[in-house]
N, C-alpha and C positions, 0 to 999 in steps of 0.2 A: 574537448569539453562537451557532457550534456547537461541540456537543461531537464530537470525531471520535475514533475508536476504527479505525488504521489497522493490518493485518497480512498475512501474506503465506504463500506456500509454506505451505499447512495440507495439501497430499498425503493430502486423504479425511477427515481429524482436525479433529472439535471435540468439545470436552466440557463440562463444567457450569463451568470453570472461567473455560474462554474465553467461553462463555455470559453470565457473571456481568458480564463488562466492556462485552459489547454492548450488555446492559440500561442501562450506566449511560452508552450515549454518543446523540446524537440522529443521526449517522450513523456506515456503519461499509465504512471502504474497504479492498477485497483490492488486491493487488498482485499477481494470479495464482502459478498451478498451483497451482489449486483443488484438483483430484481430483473426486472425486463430488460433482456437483452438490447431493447433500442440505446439506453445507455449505453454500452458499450460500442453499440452501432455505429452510431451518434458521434463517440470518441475517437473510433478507427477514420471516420469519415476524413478526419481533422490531422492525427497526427498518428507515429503508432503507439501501438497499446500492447503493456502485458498485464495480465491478471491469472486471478487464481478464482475459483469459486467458492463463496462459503456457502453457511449452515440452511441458509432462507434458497440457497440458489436452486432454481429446478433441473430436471435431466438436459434440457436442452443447454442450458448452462455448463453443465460438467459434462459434457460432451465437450464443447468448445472451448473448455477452460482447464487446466491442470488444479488440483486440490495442492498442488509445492510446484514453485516457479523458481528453479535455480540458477541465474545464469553471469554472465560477466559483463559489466558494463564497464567501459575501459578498462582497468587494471583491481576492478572492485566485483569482489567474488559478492552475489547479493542472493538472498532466500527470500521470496516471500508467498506466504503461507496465512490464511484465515486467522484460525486458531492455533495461535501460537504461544502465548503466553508472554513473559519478559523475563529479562534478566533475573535470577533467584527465583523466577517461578514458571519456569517452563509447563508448557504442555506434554504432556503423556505421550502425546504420538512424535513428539519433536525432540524429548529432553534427552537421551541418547546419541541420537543424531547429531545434534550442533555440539554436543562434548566431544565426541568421535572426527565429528570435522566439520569446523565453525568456519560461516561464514563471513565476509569481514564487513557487510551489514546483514542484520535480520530483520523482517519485516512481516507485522502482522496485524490484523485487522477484530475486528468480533465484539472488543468491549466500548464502542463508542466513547473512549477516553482516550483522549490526546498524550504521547509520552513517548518521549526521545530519551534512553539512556544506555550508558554505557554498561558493557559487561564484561570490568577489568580482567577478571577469571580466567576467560575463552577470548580475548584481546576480539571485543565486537562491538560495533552502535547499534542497539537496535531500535526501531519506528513504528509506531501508530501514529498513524494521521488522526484518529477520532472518527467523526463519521459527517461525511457530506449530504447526506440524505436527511430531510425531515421528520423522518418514522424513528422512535426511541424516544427515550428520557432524558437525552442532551437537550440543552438548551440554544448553544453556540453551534454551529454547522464547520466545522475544520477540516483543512487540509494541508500536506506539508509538501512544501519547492525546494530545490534546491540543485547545488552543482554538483558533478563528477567530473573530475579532472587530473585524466591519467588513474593514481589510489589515492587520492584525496575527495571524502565527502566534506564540501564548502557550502559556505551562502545559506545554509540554514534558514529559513523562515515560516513561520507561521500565519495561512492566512484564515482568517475567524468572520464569521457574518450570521446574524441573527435567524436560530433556524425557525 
């Protein structure tokens, strides 16, 4: 079983708060635009990390980051990708792809809105966390936890704090 601690859009911002929850996961996935790579830094420090980079990130960024991050965590095939769109409304660079061969969570970051939903269609969950960063027009700072255990995505949670 892991514990994952997934978030996204942090535009440069971490603090002791977001901190607190990396502590308590055994991995901890961005969703890109990163911003300053000290965040990341920052995060590796603690536990590991994967990420992707998005739209805001600079070249030192997508040097060290993949633009599509595909891989297996336990028995759970997982994508995640900036811009990616959601279910019925994919992204142009991805909507081919996940129809050709979907993974069994998708994961994507870009629109600073929170949404977990399924995509009966291509049998998939897919996630936004929202954005843990202060920079946007969110109001609420979000991120999403949860378990993998074996191919069961569990424990769902949403943790919210005034951005």
């Amino acid at each position: 079983m892991r514990k994952i601690l997934l978030l996204s859009d942090t535009h440069s911002y971490i603090d002791d708060t977001i901190l607190k929850y990396v502590k308590q996961a055994d991995e901890v996935w961005h969703a890109g635009d990163i911003g300053d790579l000290k965040v990341t830094d920052t995060i590796k420090a603690l536990k590991p990390l994967r990420a992707v980079y998005g739209n805001i990130d600079d070249a030192k960024a997508r040097l060290e980051f993949p633009e599509h991050n595909r891989f297996l965590c336990e028995n759970v095939d997982v994508w995640i990708t900036h811009i990616g769109g959601f279910p019925g409304r994919y992204d142009g660079r991805v909507k081919e792809d996940i129809r050709l061969d979907p993974p069994k969570l998708f994961i994507s970051g870009h629109s600073h809105i929170l949404k977990v939903m399924p995509d009966k269609k291509l049998n998939l969950l897919h996630m936004n966390p929202g954005a843990v960063g202060k920079y946007g027009f969110h109001k609420i700072q979000t991120m999403l936890r949860f378990t993998i255990d074996g191919s069961n995505i569990e424990n769902l949670e949403v943790i919210e704090f005034n951005a």
